[in-house]
N, C-alpha and C positions, 0 to 999 in steps of 0.2 A: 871563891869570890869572882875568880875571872869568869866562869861561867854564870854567875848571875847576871854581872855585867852584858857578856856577849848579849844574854835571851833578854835584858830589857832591850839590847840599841835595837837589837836584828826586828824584834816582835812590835818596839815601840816605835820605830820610827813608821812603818808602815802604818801606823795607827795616828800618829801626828797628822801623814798625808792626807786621808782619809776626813779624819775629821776637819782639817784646813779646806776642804772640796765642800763639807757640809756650813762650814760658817762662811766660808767665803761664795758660796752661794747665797744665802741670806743677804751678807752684804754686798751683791751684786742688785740686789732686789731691793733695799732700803737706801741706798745710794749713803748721802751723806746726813744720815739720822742716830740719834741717839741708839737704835736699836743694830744699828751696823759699830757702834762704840760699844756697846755690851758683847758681841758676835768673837771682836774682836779681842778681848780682855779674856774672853773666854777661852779659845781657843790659845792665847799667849798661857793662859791660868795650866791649860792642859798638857801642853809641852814644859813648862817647868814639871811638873807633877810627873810625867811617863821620863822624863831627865834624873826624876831625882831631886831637885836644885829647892833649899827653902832658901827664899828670898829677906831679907830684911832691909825696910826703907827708912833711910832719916831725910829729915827737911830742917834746914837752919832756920826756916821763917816761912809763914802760911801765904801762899798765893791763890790774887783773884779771881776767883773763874770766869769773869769776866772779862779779863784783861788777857792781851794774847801776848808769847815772848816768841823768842828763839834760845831753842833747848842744844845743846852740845853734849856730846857725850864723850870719852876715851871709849876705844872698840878694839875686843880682847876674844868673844866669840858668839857662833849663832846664837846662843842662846840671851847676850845683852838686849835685844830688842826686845823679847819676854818679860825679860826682867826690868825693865823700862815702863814699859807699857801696862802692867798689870800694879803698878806701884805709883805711876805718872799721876799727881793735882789736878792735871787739865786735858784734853785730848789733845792728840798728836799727829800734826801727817808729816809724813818724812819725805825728805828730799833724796833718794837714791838714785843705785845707778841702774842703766835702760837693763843690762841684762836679768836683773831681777822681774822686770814685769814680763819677759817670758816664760815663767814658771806658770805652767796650766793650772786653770783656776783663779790663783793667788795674784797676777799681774792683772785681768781685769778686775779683780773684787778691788784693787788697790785703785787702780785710777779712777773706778769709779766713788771710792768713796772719799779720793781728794785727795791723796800723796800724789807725788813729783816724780816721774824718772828722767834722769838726765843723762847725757851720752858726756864722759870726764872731758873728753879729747874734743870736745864741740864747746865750746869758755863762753862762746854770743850764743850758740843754742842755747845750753844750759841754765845762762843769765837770763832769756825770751821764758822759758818754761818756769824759771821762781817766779820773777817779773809777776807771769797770769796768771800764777796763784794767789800769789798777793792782791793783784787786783780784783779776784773774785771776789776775794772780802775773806777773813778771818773770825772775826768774832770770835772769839775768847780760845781761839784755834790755835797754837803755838807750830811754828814749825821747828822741825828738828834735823841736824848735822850732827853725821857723825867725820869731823873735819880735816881727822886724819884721810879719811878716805876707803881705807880698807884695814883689814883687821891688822893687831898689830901681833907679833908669836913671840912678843919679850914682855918685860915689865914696863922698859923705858916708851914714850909716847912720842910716835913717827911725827915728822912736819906736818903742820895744823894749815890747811888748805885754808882758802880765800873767801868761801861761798857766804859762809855763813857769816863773818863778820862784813861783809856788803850788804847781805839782805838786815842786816839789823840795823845798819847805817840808814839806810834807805828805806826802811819801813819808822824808823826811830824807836823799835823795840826793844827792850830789856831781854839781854841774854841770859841764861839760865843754866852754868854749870852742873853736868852729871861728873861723877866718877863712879863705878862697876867695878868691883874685883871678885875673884872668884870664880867668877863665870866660865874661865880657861881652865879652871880643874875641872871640871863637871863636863864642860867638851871642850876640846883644844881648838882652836880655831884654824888649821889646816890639814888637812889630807882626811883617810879615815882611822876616826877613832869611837872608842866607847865609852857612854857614858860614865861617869862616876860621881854616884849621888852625892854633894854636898852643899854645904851653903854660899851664897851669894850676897854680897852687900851693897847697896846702891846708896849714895849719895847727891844729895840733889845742894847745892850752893846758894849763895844768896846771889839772886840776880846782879848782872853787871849794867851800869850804865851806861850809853854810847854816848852821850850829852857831848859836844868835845871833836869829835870824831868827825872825819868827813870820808869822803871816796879815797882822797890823796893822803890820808893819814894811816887809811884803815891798818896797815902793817903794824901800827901800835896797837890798835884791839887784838888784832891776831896773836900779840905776846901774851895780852891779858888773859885773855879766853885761855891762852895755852895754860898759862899761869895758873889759873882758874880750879881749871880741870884737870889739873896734877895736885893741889891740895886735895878736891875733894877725892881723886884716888886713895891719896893717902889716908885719909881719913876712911875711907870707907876699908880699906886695908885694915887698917889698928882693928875694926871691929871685928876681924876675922884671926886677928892673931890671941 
């Protein structure tokens, strides 16, 4: 077993790269089109598949496509994003951080097709770069925090950073709990490891309202949201037990 293991990470991760260089080309060329949202899903579809990982998605209630939110997620390993994104109601650009768009290829196909990198230690940078996203316009475009920040290598969920419940203040958008489990068996989320195929459950919440909320309150949404997103953890937990 352990060598089937080793010959999918060693053989498949090369082939993840590889192919992330062919979609993200693509979506380096379609900018921010439908057909760099397909590129995308694609490429997410393929690394679950060379991981191993079958995914399963619930939703407590159907969302607009129309309508844009702010998505939150608990973050447990590289492969949440996949599992995210290949299972997401609506499209998604994400708010990350700047060292990610240094990855060749993958950091320009990304800003070109409208995710965010922000530098954590820059708080008015980082505020300036949602800010002009936001202002670009949305349209049924959700953006997404993952608010802890960085992956978390337990079960319990690290402090729920600031970002996101100000851009939902300030856009007056409905936040939209994920909870992910699973996905830390399949790869752990630090140092290196190898795959091991199993299942992944993704839970998506029912939107939060900000109604209520202001700048100087937001520390009370930051509970909710936490709140939030530790039900639908568990929830998405139970399906895998």
């Amino acid at each position: 077993m352990i060598v089937l293991r080793f010959l999918r990470t060693v053989i498949g991760i090369p082939l993840i790269f590889a192919y992330m260089c062919v979609c993200a080309t693509v979506i380096f060329i379609a900018g921010e089109r439908e057909l760099s949202e397909k590129a995308l899903r694609h490429w997410c579809r393929f690394c679950l598949i060379i991981a191993g990982a079958r995914v399963d998605a619930q939703q407590q209630v159907q969302f607009d496509h129309k309508q844009s939110f702010v998505f939150i997620s608990n973050h447990t390993s590289h492969l949440d994003v996949p599992a995210i994104i290949t299972t997401t109601p609506v499209p998604l650009r994400f708010i990350a951080k700047k060292e990610l768009s240094y990855i060749p290829f993958f950091g320009q196909a990304a800003r070109r097709m409208g995710h965010v990198f922000i530098d954590r230690k820059d708080t008015k940078g980082a505020a300036r770069a949602i800010k002009a996203r936001i202002d670009k316009g949305l349209g049924g475009v959700a953006l997404f925090f993952f608010p802890e920040g960085t992956r978390a290598t337990t079960s319990e969920l690290l402090p729920f950073k600031k970002g996101a419940a100000i851009a939902a203040i300030e856009t007056q958008l409905q936040v939209v709990p994920i909870g992910v489990a699973g996905a830390r068996a399949v790869l752990p989320p630090k140092g290196l490891a190898l795959f091991e195929p199993g299942p992944i459950a993704v839970n998506y919440g029912a939107p939060l309202s900000v109604q209520g909320y202001t700048l100087d309150t937001r520390d009370g949404l930051v509970v909710e949201q936490r709140r939030a997103v530790e039900e639908c953890v568990a929830a998405a937990a139970r399906r895998l037990s």
